[in-house]
C-alpha positions as CSV (number, residue, x, y, z in Angstrom):
1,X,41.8,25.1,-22.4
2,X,43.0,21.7,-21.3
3,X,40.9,19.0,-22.0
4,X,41.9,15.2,-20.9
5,X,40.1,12.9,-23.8
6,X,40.8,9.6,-25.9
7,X,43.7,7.2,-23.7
8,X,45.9,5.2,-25.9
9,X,47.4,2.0,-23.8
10,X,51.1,2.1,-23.0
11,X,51.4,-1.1,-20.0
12,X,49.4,-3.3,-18.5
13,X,48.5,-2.4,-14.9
14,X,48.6,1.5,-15.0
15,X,46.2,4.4,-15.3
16,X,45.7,6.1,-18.0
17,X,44.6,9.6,-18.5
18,X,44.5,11.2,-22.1
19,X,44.5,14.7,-23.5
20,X,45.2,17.2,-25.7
21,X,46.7,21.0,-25.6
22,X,44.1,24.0,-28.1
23,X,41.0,23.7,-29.9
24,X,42.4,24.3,-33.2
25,X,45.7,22.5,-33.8
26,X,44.6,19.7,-31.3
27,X,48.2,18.5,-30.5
28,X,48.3,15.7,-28.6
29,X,50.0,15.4,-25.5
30,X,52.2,12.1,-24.7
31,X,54.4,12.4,-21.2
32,X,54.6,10.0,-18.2
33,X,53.9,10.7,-14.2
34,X,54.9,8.7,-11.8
35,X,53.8,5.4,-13.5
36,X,50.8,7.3,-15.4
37,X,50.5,7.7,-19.1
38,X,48.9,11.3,-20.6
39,X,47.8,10.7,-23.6
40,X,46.0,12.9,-26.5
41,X,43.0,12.8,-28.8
42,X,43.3,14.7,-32.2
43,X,39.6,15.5,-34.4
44,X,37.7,17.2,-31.8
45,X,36.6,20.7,-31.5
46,X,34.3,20.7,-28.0
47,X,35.2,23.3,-25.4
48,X,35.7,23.2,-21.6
49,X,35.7,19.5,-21.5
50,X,37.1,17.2,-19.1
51,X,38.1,13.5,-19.0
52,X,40.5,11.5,-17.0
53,X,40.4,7.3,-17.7
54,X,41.3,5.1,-20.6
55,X,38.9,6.2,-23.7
56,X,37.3,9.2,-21.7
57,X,35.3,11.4,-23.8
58,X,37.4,10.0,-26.9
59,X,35.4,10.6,-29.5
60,X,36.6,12.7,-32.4
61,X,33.8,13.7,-33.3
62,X,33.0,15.9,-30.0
63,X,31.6,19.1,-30.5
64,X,30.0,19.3,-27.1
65,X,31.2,21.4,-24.1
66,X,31.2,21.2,-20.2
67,X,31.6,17.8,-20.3
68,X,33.4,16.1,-17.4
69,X,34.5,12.1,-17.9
70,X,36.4,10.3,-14.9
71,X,36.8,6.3,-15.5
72,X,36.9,3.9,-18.2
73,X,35.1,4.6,-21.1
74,X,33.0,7.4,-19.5
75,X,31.1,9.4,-21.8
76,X,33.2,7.5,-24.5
77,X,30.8,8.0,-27.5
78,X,29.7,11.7,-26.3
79,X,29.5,13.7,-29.6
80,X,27.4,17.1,-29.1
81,X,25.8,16.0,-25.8
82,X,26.8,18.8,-23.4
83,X,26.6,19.6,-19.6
84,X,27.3,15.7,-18.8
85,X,29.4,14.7,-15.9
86,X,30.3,10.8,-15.6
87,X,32.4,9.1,-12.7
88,X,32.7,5.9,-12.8
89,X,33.6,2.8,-15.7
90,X,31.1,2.9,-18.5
91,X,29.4,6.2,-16.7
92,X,26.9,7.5,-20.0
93,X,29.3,5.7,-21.8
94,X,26.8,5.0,-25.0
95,X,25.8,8.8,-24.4
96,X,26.2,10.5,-27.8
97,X,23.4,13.5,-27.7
98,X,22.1,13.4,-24.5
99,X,22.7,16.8,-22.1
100,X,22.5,17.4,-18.3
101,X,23.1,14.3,-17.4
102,X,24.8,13.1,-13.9
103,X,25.8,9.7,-13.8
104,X,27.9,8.6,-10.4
105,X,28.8,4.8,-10.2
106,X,29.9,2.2,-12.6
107,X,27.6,1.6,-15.4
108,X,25.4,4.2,-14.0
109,X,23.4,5.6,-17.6
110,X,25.7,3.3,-19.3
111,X,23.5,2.5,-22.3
112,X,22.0,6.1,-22.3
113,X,22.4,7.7,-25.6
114,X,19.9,11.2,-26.3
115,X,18.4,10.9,-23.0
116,X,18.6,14.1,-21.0
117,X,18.2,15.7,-17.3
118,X,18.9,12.5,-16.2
119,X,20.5,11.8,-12.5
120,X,21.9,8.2,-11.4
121,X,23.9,7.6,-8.1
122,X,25.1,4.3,-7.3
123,X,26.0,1.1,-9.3
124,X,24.4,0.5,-12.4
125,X,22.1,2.9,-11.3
126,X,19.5,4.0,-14.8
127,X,22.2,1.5,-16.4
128,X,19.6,0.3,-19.3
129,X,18.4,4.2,-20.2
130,X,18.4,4.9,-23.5
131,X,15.9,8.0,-24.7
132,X,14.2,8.4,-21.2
133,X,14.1,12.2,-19.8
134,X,14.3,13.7,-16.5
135,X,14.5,10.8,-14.1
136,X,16.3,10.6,-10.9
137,X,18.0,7.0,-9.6
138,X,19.9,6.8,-6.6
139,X,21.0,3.3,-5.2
140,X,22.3,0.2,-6.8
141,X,20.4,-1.0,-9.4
142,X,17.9,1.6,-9.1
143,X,16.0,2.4,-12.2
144,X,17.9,-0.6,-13.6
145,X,15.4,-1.6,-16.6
146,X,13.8,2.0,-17.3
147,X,15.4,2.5,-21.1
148,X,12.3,5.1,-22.6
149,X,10.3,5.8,-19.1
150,X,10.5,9.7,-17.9
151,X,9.9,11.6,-14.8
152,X,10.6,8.6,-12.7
153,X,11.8,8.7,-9.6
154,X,13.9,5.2,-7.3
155,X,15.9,5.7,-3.8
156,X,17.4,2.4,-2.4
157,X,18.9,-0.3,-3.3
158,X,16.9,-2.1,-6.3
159,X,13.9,1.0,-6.0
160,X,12.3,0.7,-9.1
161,X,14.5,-2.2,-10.9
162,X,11.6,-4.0,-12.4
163,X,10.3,-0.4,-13.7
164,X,8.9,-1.2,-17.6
165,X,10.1,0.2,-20.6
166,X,8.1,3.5,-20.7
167,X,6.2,3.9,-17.5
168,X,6.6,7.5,-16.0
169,X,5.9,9.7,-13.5
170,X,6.6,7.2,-11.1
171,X,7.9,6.9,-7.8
172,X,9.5,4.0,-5.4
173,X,11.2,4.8,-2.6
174,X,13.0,2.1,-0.3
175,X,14.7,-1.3,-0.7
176,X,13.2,-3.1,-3.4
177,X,10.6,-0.8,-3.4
178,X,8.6,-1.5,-7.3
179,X,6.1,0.0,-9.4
180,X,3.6,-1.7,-11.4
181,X,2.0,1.1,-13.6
182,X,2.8,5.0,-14.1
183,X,1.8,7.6,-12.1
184,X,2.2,5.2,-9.1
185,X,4.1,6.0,-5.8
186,X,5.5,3.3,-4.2
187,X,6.9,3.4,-0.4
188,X,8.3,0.3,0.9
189,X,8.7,-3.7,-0.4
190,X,6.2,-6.1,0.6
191,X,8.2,-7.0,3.8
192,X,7.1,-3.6,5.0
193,X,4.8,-3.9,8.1
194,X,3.6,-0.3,8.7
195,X,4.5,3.2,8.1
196,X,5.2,6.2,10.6
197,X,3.9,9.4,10.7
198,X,5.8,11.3,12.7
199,X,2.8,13.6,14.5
200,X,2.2,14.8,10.9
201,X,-1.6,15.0,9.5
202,X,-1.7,14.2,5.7
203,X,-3.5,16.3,4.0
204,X,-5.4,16.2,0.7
205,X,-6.7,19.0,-1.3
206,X,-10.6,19.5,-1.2
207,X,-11.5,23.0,-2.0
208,X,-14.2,23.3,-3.9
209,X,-13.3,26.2,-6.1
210,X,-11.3,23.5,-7.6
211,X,-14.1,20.9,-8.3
212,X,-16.5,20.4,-10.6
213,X,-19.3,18.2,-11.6
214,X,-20.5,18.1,-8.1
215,X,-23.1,15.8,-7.3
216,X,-24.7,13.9,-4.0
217,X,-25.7,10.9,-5.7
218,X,-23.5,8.5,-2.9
219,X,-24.9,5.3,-2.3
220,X,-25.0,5.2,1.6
221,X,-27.0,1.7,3.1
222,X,-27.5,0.3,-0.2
223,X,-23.9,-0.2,-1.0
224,X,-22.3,-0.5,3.0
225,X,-24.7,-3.4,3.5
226,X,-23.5,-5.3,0.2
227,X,-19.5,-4.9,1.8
228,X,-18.4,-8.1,3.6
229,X,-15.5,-7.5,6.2
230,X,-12.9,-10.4,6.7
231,X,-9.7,-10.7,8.6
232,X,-6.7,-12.1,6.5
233,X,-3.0,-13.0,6.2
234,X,-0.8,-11.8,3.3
235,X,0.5,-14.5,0.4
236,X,3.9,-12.8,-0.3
237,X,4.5,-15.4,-2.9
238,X,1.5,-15.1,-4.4
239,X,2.0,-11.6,-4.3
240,X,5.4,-11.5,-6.5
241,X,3.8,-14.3,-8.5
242,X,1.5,-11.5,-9.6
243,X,4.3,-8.7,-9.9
244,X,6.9,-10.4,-11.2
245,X,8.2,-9.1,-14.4
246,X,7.5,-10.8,-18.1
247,X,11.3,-9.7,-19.1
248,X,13.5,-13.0,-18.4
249,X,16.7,-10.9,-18.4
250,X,15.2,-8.8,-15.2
251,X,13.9,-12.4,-13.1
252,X,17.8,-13.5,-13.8
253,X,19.1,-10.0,-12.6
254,X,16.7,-10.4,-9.5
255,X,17.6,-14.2,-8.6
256,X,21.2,-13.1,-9.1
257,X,21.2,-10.3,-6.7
258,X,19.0,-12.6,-4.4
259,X,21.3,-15.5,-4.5
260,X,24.4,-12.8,-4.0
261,X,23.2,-11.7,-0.4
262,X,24.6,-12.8,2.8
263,X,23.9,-15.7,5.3
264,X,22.5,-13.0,7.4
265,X,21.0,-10.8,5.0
266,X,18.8,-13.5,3.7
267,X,17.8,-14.1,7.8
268,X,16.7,-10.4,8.0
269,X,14.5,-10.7,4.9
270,X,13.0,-14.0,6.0
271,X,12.0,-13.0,9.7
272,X,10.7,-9.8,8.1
273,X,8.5,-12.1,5.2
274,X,7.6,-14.5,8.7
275,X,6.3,-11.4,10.4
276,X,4.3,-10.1,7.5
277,X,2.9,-13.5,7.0
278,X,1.9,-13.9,10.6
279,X,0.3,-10.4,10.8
280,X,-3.5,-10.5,10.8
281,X,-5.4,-8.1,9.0
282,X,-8.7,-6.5,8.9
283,X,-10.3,-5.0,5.3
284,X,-12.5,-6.1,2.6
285,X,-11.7,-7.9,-0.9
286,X,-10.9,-5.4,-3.3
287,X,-12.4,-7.3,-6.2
288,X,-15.9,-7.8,-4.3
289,X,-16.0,-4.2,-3.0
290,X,-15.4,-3.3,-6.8
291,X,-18.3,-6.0,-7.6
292,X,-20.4,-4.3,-4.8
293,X,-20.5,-0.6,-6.3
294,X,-20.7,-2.0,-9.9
295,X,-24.1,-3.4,-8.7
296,X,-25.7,-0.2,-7.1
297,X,-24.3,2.0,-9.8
298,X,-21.7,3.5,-7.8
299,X,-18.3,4.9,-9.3
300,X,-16.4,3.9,-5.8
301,X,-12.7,5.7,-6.0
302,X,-11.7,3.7,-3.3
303,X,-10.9,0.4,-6.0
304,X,-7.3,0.7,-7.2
305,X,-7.9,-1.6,-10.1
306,X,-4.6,-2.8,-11.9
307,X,-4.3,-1.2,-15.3
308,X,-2.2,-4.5,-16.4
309,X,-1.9,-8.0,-15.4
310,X,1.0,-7.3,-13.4
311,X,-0.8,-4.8,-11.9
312,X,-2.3,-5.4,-7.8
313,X,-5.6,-4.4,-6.7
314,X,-5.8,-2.1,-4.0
315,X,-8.2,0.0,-1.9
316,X,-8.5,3.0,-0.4
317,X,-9.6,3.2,2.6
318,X,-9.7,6.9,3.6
319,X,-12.7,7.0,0.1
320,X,-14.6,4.5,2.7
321,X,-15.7,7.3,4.6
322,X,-17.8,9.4,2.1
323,X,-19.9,5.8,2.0
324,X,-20.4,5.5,5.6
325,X,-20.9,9.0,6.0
326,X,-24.1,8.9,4.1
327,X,-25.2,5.0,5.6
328,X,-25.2,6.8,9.0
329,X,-26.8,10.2,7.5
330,X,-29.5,7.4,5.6
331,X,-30.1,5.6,9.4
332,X,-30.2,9.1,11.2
333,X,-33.3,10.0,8.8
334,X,-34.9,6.5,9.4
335,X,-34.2,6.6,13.5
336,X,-36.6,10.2,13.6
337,X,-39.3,9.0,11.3
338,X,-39.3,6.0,13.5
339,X,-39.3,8.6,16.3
340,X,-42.1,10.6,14.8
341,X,-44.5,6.9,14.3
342,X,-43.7,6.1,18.2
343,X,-44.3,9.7,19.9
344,X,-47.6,9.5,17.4
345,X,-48.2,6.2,18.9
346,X,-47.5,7.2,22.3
347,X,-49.7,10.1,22.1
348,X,-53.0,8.1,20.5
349,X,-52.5,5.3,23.3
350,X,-52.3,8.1,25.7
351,X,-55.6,9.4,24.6
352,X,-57.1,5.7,25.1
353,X,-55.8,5.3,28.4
354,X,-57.3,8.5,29.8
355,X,-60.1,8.0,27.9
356,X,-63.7,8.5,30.4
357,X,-64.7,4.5,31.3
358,X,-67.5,2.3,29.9
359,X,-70.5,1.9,32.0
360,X,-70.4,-1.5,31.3
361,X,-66.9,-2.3,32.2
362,X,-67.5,-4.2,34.8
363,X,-66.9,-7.8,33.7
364,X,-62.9,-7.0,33.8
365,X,-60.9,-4.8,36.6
366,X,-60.2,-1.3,36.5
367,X,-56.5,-1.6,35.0
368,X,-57.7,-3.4,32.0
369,X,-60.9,-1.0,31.8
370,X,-59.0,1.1,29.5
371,X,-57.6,-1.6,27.2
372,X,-58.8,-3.9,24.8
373,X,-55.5,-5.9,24.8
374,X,-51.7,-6.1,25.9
375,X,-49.1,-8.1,24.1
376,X,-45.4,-8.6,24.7
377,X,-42.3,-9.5,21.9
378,X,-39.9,-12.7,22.9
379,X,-36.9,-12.8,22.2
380,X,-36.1,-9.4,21.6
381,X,-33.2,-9.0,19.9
382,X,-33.6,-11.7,17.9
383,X,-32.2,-13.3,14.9
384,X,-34.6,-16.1,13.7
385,X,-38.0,-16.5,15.7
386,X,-39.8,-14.0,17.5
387,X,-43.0,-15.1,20.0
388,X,-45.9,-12.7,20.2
389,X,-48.2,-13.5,23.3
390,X,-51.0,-11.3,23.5
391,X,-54.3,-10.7,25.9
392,X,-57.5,-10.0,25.2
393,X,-59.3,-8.7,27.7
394,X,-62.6,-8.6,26.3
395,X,-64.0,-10.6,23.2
396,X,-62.6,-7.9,20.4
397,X,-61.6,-8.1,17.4
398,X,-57.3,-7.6,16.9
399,X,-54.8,-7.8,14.1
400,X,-50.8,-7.9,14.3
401,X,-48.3,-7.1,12.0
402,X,-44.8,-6.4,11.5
403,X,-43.1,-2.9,9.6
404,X,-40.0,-2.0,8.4
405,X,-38.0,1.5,8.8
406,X,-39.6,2.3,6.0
407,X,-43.1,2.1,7.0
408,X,-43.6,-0.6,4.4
409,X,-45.5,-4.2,6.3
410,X,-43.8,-7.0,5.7
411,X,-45.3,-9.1,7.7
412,X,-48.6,-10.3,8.9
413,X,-48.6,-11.8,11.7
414,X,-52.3,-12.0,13.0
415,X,-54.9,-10.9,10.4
416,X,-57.7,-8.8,11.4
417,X,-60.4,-11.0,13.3
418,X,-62.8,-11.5,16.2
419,X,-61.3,-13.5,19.3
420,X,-62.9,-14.4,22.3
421,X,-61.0,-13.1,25.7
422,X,-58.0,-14.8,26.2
423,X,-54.2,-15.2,26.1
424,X,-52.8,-16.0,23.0
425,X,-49.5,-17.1,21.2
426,X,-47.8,-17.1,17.7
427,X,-44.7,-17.6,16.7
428,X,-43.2,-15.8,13.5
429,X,-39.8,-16.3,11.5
430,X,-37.4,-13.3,10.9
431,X,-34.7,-15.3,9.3
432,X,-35.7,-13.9,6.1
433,X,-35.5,-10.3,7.4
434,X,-32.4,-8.1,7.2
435,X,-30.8,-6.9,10.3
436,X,-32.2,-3.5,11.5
437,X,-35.1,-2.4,13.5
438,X,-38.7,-3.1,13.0
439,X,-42.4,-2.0,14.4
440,X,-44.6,-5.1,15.3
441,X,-48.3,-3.0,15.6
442,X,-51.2,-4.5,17.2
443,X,-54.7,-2.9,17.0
444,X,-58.1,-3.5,18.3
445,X,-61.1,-0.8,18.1
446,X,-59.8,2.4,18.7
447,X,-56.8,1.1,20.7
448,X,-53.5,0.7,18.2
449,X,-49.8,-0.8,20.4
450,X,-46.6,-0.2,18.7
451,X,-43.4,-2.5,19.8
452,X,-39.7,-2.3,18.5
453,X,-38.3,-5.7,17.6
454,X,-34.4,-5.4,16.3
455,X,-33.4,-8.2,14.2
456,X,-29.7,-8.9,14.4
457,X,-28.3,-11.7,12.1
């Protein structure tokens, strides 16, 4: 086999490539191309290895095989890590153990020592890895500060930078695209303004042969009404405030790379941050909807709550649904009773009114022979008073009061009494009512009105 390992320096100002002829006497190899020195490496006994740059897979100590090293000092320390390919100046250079590693790009998985099924692309791409396992970087800097965190995932150009020490299983995909806890995917920097879905439905898995611990206990009215919607702009500063990284070496790293950017590159990132800014948004506070389900006994999955103070809270919204699903199942139930009381109502008044006509009516006319008493709601809706003006048409005894959905007074408005005939007026306060609609039910004798009053704060 031919293998091209440790370079020894002949001149300034040329390219070296080393090698060295066998796997048992190891001779080394020493001739000149064209301005290029071949150089050999003596101690090793690795098979089907590959190396072209000055200290390339140099170590004598390499027992490993199917290595390929192009650039500098690429897999320079590389001892019985196998399966490795590194392009680039310091590619894996600390590697020593690690296999199946890909590193493209300068000081792509440079510090990476046992760390395996690792992929990097781009400058300094995984560059701080050490012992972290099957994570893929592709993009400058991506992955840049993961050194024990596996199964992550960055594409773009600083995805995932900021990514701590042993996070995993996450996922940040775009420019400056970050993490703050594992298990997390990521789409976008906070610049972002919306994402498109090209005509495609997303879909989540719901079958219920794959749940368990069903219940119905959702909290419909009683937690909906505790939820106060507000329209808002976005703090970006306050938002990296919260985000930004504890390690002072990775702030430096990201003021460096912020201060390296073009005139125009830092005009495209400030109109984007201007337009974010500027956008006005609808949505709740995540901490009070969090506050809200806590206080009806609700374990609400829509509250992202951060696992770490560099962690965001979130919401969402799609879990919203189950919620109002249930307030308008909750209202449905309410609107038929309701519906029941006033075709109950209807049907009793209808009885009165075609009821057979005293002989001794004749002191009022014939439209008010049938009724004790009439009485009318003002304003209606209303939000703080409400005016109840009633008629009796004969000297009767009447009493008005005020229901809820439920059936339950809360209210009395005229307590049960004898009046003379007469119009009469009283004015009630509903300021103290929630919003929703109410019953205001007047009777006298046998005769019993019902009136809908909506209350609307």
């Amino acid at each position: 086999m031919m293998v091209f390992g440790q370079l020894k320096v002949q001149s300034n100002g040329n390219t070296f490539i080393g090698g060295f002829l066998g796997t048992s006497t190891n001779v080394p190899l020493v001739f000149k191309v064209n301005n290029t020195f071949l150089a050999g490496s003596t101690g090793c006994s690795g098979n089907m290895n590959v190396s072209f740059g000055y200290q390339a897979l140099s170590s004598p100590l390499l027992t490993g095989a199917n290595n390929t090293a192009n650039g500098y000092y690429a897999l320079r320390y590389n001892t019985t890590g196998s399966n490795n390919t590194a392009t680039g100046y310091s590619a894996l250079a600390a590697d020593t153990t690690g296999s199946y590693n890909t590193a493209n790009g300068s000081s792509a998985l440079r510090y990476n020592t046992t760390g395996y099924n690792n992929t990097a692309n781009g400058y300094a791409a995984l560059c701080l890895n050490s012992t972290g396992n099957n994570s893929t970087a592709v993009g400058v800097y991506a992955l840049y500060n993961n050194t024990t965190g596996i199964r992550n995932t960055a594409v773009g150009y600083q995805a995932g930078a900021t990514n701590n020490n042993d996070w995993y299983n996450t996922t940040a995909i775009g420019y400056n695209a970050q993490n703050t806890v594992s298990n997390q995917v990521s789409l976008g920097n906070t610049s972002v303004t919306s994402f498109l879905v090209g005509g495609v439905n997303i879909t989540i898995p719901s079958d219920g042969r794959a749940k368990k611990n069903i219940r119905t206990e959702v909290p419909g009215l009683a937690f909906i009404n505790l939820l106060q919607p507000i329209t808002y702009n976005m703090d970006l500063d306050a938002l990296y405030e919260i985000m930004k990284p504890d390690d002072p070496e990775i702030n430096r790293l990201t003021d460096s790379l912020r201060l390296a950017r073009s005139p125009e590159e830092i005009a495209i990132e400030a109109k984007a941050r201007a337009n974010k800014e500027k956008q006005v948004y609808s949505g709740f506070i995540a901490q009070d909807v969090e506050k809200a389900a806590q206080s009806v006994g609700y374990d609400f999955s829509g509250v992202d709550a951060p696992e770490n103070d560099k962690g965001t809270y979130g919401l969402r919204y799609a879990d919203f649904v189950v919620p109002l699903v249930k307030a308008v199942q909750e209202l449905s139930e309410q609107n038929n009773r309701l519906q029941e009381q006033i075709n109950e109502l209807t049907a009793r008044l209808d009885e009165l009114t075609h009821a057979p006509k005293s002989q001794n009516a004749g002191v009022i006319n014939e439209s008010e022979a049938a009724t004790n008493f009439s009485f009318s709601l003002f304003p209606n809706p209303t939000s703080g008073f409400v005016t109840v003006d009633y008629t009796l048409h004969i000297d009767a005894p009447i009493g008005i009061e005020l229901y809820n959905s439920f059936g339950q007074r809360v209210k009395l408005i005229v307590p049960q009494q004898n009046q003379k005939a007469g119009t009469y007026s009283v004015q009630i306060s509903v300021g103290d009512l929630g919003t929703g609609t109410y019953i205001v039910k007047a009777s006298s004798g046998n005769q019993v009105e019902s009136k809908q009053l909506v209350v609307n704060h």
